[in-house]
N, C-alpha and C positions, 0 to 999 in steps of 0.2 A: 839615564833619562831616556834610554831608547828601547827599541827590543825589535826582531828581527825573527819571524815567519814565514818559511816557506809549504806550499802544497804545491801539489801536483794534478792537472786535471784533465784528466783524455788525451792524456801526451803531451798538452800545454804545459809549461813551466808558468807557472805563474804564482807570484811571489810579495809578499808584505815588506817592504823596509819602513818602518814604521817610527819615527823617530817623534814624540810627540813634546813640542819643546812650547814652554813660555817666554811668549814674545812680549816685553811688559813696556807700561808709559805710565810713567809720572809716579813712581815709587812713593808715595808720602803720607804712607801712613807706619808707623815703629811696629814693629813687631811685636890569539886569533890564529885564525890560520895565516897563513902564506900562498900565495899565489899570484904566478908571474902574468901578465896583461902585458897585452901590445899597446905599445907610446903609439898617441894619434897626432902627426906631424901635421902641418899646414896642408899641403899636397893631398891627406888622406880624410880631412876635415871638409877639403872642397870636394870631393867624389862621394863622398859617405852622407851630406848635407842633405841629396834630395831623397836621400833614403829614409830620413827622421822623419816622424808623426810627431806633432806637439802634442807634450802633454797635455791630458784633458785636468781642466780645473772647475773642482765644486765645493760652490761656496757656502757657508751656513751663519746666519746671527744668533746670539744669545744676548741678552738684557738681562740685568738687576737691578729693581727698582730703588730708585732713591725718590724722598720727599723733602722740601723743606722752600722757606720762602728768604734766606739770607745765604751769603756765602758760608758762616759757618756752620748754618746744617745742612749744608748740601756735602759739606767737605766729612762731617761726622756721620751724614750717611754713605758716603764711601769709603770710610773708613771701618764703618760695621758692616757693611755689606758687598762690599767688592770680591776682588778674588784674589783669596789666598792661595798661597802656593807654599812647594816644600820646604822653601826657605824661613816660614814662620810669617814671613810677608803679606800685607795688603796691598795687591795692583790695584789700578784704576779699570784696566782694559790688561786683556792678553788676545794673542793669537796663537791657537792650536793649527797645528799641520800633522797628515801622516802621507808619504809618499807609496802607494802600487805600482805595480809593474807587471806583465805580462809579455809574455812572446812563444812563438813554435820554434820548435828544432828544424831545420835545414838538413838534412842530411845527404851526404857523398860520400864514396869510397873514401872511407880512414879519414872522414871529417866533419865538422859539425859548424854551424853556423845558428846567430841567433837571428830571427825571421819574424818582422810583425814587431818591431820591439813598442809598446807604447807603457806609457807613464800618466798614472791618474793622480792629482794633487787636490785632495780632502783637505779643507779651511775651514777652522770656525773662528769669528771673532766670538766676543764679548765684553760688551758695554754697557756704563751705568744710563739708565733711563729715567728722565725725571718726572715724576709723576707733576703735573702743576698741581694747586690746591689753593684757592681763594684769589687776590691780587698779586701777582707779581712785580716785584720792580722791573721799570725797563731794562734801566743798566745791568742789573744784575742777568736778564733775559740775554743783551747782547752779548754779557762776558761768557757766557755759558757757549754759546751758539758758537763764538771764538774759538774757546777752549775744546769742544769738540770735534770741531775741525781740525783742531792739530791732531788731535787725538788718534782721529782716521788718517789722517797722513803717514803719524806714526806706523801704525800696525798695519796699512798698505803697501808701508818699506817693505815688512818683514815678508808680507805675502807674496810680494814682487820675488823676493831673494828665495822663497819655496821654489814656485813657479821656475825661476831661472836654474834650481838647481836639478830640478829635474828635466831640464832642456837640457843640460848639460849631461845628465847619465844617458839619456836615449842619444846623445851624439856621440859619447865614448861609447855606448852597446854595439854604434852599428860601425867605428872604427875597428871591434875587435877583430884579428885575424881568425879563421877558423882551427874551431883548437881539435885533435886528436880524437875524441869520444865527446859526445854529448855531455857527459860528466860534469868533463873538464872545464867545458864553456860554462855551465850552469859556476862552476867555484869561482870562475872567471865575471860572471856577470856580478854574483855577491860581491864577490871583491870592490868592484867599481862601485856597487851599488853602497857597502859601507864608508866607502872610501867621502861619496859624493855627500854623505849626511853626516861625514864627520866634518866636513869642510860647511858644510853649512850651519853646523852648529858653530860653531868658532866666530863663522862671518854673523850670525845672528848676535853674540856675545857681542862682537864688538861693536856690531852697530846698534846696539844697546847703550854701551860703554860710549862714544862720542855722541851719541844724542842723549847722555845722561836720562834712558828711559823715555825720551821723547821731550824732556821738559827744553831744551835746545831747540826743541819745533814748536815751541809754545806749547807746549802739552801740560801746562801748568795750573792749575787749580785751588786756592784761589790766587 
């Protein structure tokens, strides 16, 4: 569910790890190489700290319209028109991520350093949007207003755990020791950089998996 592009531009390394994962809530509707990296101890965590640029984070919405004036056509219009995924599934809401990155080479005698490291974090959500149409019931109005509140709570975990996981590659980037050739740093910064979206896919699972898709946050409908 990932993929991994690198270019090159005017000497920049600059680089795609692209991991674009479904962040889902309220599930209810049926269907390498090797390479050695330096450990960043405590000690190398506090000197390397004010070296890091926070990743930059851009965010995007998308809507599917829904229509209906009772709980169960609002629930059978998201259930026809939400979003599916490769599992055969209808979500409610998902959140897409792709994590960039960029930096210049440093270079000194028989060494290289990575210089300038920053980290860009592409978000999009997507949520159902209710068209009103005629009279509304109230209670039905508040339950809804409820329910998507959870909803964004849900899928702002997940954006949280992007965000963080790319504060954590630009803080292993700038722990790395200086490797030998220019090369070696670039297989060096990959490494960390798949390292970092493999862990985030995992942490994204299961925080999935205990918020049962959000519906544990009230992400529940009806």
């Amino acid at each position: 569910m990932g993929r991994f592009i690198e270019m090159g531009i005017s000497g920049k390394r600059k680089a795609l790890c692209a991991i674009l994962l479904l962040m889902t809530a309220a599930a209810t509707c049926p269907a390498g190489e090797k390479v050695e990296v330096a450990s960043i101890d405590t000690k190398t965590r506090r000197q390397t700290t004010s070296l890091v640029v926070p990743p930059a984070v851009k965010e995007a919405y998308e809507y599917y319209e829904i229509r209906g004036n009772s709980e169960d056509e609002l629930r059978s219009e998201m259930c026809r028109n939400g979003c599916k995924w490769k599992d055969g599934k209808i979500y409610d809401s998902v959140t897409n991520w792709h994590v960039t990155w960029d930096y210049d080479h440093e270079r000194a005698p028989q060494a290289c350093s990575a210089d300038s490291f920053r980290a860009t974090v592409n978000i999009t959500f997507r949520y159902p949007k209710w068209i009103k149409t005629g009279g509304v019931p109230g209670p039905l109005a508040v339950k809804w207003d409820s329910y998507m509140k959870s909803l964004v709570e849900h899928e702002t975990g997940h954006r949280d755990m992007a965000v963080e996981a790319a504060a954590e590659l630009s803080l292993a980037v700038a722990g790395l020791a200086p490797a030998p050739t220019c090369a070696e740093l670039d297989r060096a910064v990959r490494s960390l950089c798949r390292e970092r979206m493999r862990k985030l896919d995992a942490d994204a699972k299961e925080y999935d998996e205990a918020t049962y898709h959000g519906s544990a946050q009230g992400a529940v409908f009806p």
